[in-house]
Each structure stands twice: as structure tokens, then as C-alpha cells.
C-alpha positions in Angstrom: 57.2 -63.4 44.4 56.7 -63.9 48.0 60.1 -63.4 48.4 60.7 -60.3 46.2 57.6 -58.3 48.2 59.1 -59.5 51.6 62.2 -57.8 50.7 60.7 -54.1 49.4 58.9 -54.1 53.3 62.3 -55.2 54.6 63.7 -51.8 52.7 61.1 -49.5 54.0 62.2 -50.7 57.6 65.5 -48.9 56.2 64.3 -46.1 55.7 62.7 -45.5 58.6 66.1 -46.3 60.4 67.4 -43.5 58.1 65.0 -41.0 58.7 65.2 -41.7 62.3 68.8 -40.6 61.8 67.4 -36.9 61.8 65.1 -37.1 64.3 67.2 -38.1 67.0 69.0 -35.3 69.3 72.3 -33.9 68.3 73.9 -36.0 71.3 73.2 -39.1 69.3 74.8 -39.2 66.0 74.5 -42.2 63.2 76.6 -44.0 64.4 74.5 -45.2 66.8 72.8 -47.6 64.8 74.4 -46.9 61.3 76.6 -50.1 60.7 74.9 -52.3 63.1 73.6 -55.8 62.5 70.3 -55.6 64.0 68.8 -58.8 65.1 64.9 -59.8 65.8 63.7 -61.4 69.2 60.5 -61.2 68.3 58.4 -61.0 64.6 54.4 -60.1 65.5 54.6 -61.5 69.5 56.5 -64.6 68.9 60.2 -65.0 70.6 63.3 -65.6 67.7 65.9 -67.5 69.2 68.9 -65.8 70.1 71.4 -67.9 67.6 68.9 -66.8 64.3 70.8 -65.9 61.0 68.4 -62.8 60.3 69.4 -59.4 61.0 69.3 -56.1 58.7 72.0 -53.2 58.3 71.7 -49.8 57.7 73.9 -47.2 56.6 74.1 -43.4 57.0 73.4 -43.4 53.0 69.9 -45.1 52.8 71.6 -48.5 51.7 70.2 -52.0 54.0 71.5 -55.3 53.4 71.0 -58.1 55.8 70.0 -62.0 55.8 66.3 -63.1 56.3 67.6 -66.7 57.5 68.4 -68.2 54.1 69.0 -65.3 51.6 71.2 -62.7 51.8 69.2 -59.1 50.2 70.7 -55.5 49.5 69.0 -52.5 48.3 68.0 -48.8 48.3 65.8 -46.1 49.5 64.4 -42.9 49.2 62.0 -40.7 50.5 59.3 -39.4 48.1 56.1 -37.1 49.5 56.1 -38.5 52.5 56.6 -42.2 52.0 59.8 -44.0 50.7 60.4 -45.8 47.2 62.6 -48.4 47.3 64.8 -50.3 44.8 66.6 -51.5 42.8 66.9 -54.7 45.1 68.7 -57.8 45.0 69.0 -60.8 46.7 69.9 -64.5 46.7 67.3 -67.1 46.1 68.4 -70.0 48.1 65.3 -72.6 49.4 66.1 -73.6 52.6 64.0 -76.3 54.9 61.2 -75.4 57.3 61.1 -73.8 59.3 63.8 -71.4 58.1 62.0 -70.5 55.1 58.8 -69.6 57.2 60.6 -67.8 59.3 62.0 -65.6 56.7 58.8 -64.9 54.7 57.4 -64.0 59.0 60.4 -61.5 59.6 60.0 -59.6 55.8 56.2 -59.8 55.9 56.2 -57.6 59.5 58.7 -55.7 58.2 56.8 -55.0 55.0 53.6 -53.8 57.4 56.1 -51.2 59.1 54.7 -47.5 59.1 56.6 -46.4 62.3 59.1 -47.3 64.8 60.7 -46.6 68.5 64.1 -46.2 69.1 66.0 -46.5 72.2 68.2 -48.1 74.8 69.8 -50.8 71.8 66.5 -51.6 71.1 64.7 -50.8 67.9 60.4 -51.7 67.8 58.8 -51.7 64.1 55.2 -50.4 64.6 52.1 -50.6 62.5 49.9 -48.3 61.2 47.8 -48.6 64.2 51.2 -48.0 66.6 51.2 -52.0 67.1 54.2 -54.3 67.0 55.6 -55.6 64.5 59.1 -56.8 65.1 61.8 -55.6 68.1 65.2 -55.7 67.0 68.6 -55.4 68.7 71.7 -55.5 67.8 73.1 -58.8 67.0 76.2 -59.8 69.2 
């Protein structure tokens, strides 16, 4: 169940991706970030260590996949009055040991919490209601 939630707020950070798409200027296309493995170094303050297995992907089309540290996930978004709907969703349901498994259900919880986000310099920040941070993400290397 845990799991399941973990991954819709894990498809909302998506589609905020994707609807940053539009709002960026027309020198900076989709490409930018469309196709990239983006990596967390740090889920609500703490650091993640640079060798972690999580990262998301989005695509131009409002599809994510990614890997929260144990299970792989896939989905689909959409934008409806001025929030997103997400689904269908899949993903694996692999239990791995602690502290993987804690770290996974961190990383999709902050992303579930995501209302917002910054976007710059191969750097992506998940923000709160409130304009807090949730999780800053780069692109994995």
C-alpha cells in the first residue's frame, strides 16, 4: 500500500517535469531534461550517497519510469483543472533489506508531497506547498 501511494507522488513529480517543459524559454527545449536519469542527493535535508540506485525519467510525452532503490516503477500523467491525475502505474514489488527499503518509501513519500519545483543549472529542487524542500535532483552520471 505504502508502496503503491509512494509511486502516484513519484508520478506527480512527472508531471511537474512535463509542465515545466512549457514554461521554460524557447532557448531551452525538452531535451534538456527529457530522457535523463535524474538522481537525488538529498530527500527532506538528508544527503543520498552519490552511488544510490534511485533516479526517475521523464519523457517529452508525460511517461516517468525510474527505480526507488529496490523496484523498478512506470506510469502516466495528465493534467486535469489544474492538478495532474496519474495512472495506470506499475511497478515491481521486490523487498529489499534496510535501509534500502526506507530509503525508497523517504524518496516516494517527498515526492508524493511535491506541489512545485525549481529548475536550473542540471539541478532540479521538488518544493512543497509551502515553497520548502523536498528533494534536489540531478542528473545521474
Amino acid at each position: 500500500m505504502k508502496l503503491g501511494i509512494a509511486l502516484v507522488a513519484l508520478v506527480a513529480l512527472a508531471f511537474m517535469l512535463f509542465q515545466l517543459q512549457s514554461r521554460l524559454s524557447s532557448a531551452t527545449t525538452g531535451a534538456e531534461f527529457a530522457g535523463i536519469d535524474w538522481r537525488p542527493t538529498s530527500i527532506a535535508g538528508e544527503s543520498v550517497p552519490d552511488d544510490t540506485d534511485q533516479f526517475v525519467r521523464f519523457e517529452v510525452d508525460g511517461s516517468i519510469s525510474g527505480h526507488g532503490g529496490c523496484n523498478r516503477f512506470f506510469g502516466a500523467l495528465k493534467s486535469v483543472d489544474g492538478g495532474i491525475e496519474v495512472g495506470p502505474l506499475g511497478a515491481t514489488r521486490m523487498a529489499c533489506p534496510e535501509p534500502i527499503m526506507s530509503h525508497e518509501a523517504a524518496f516516494l513519500a517527498a515526492v508524493q508531497k511535491t506541489r512545485s519545483f525549481d529548475f536550473g543549472k542540471e539541478r532540479l529542487r521538488l518544493l512543497d506547498e509551502n515553497g520548502d524542500e523536498l528533494v534536489t535532483l540531478v542528473p545521474r552520471g
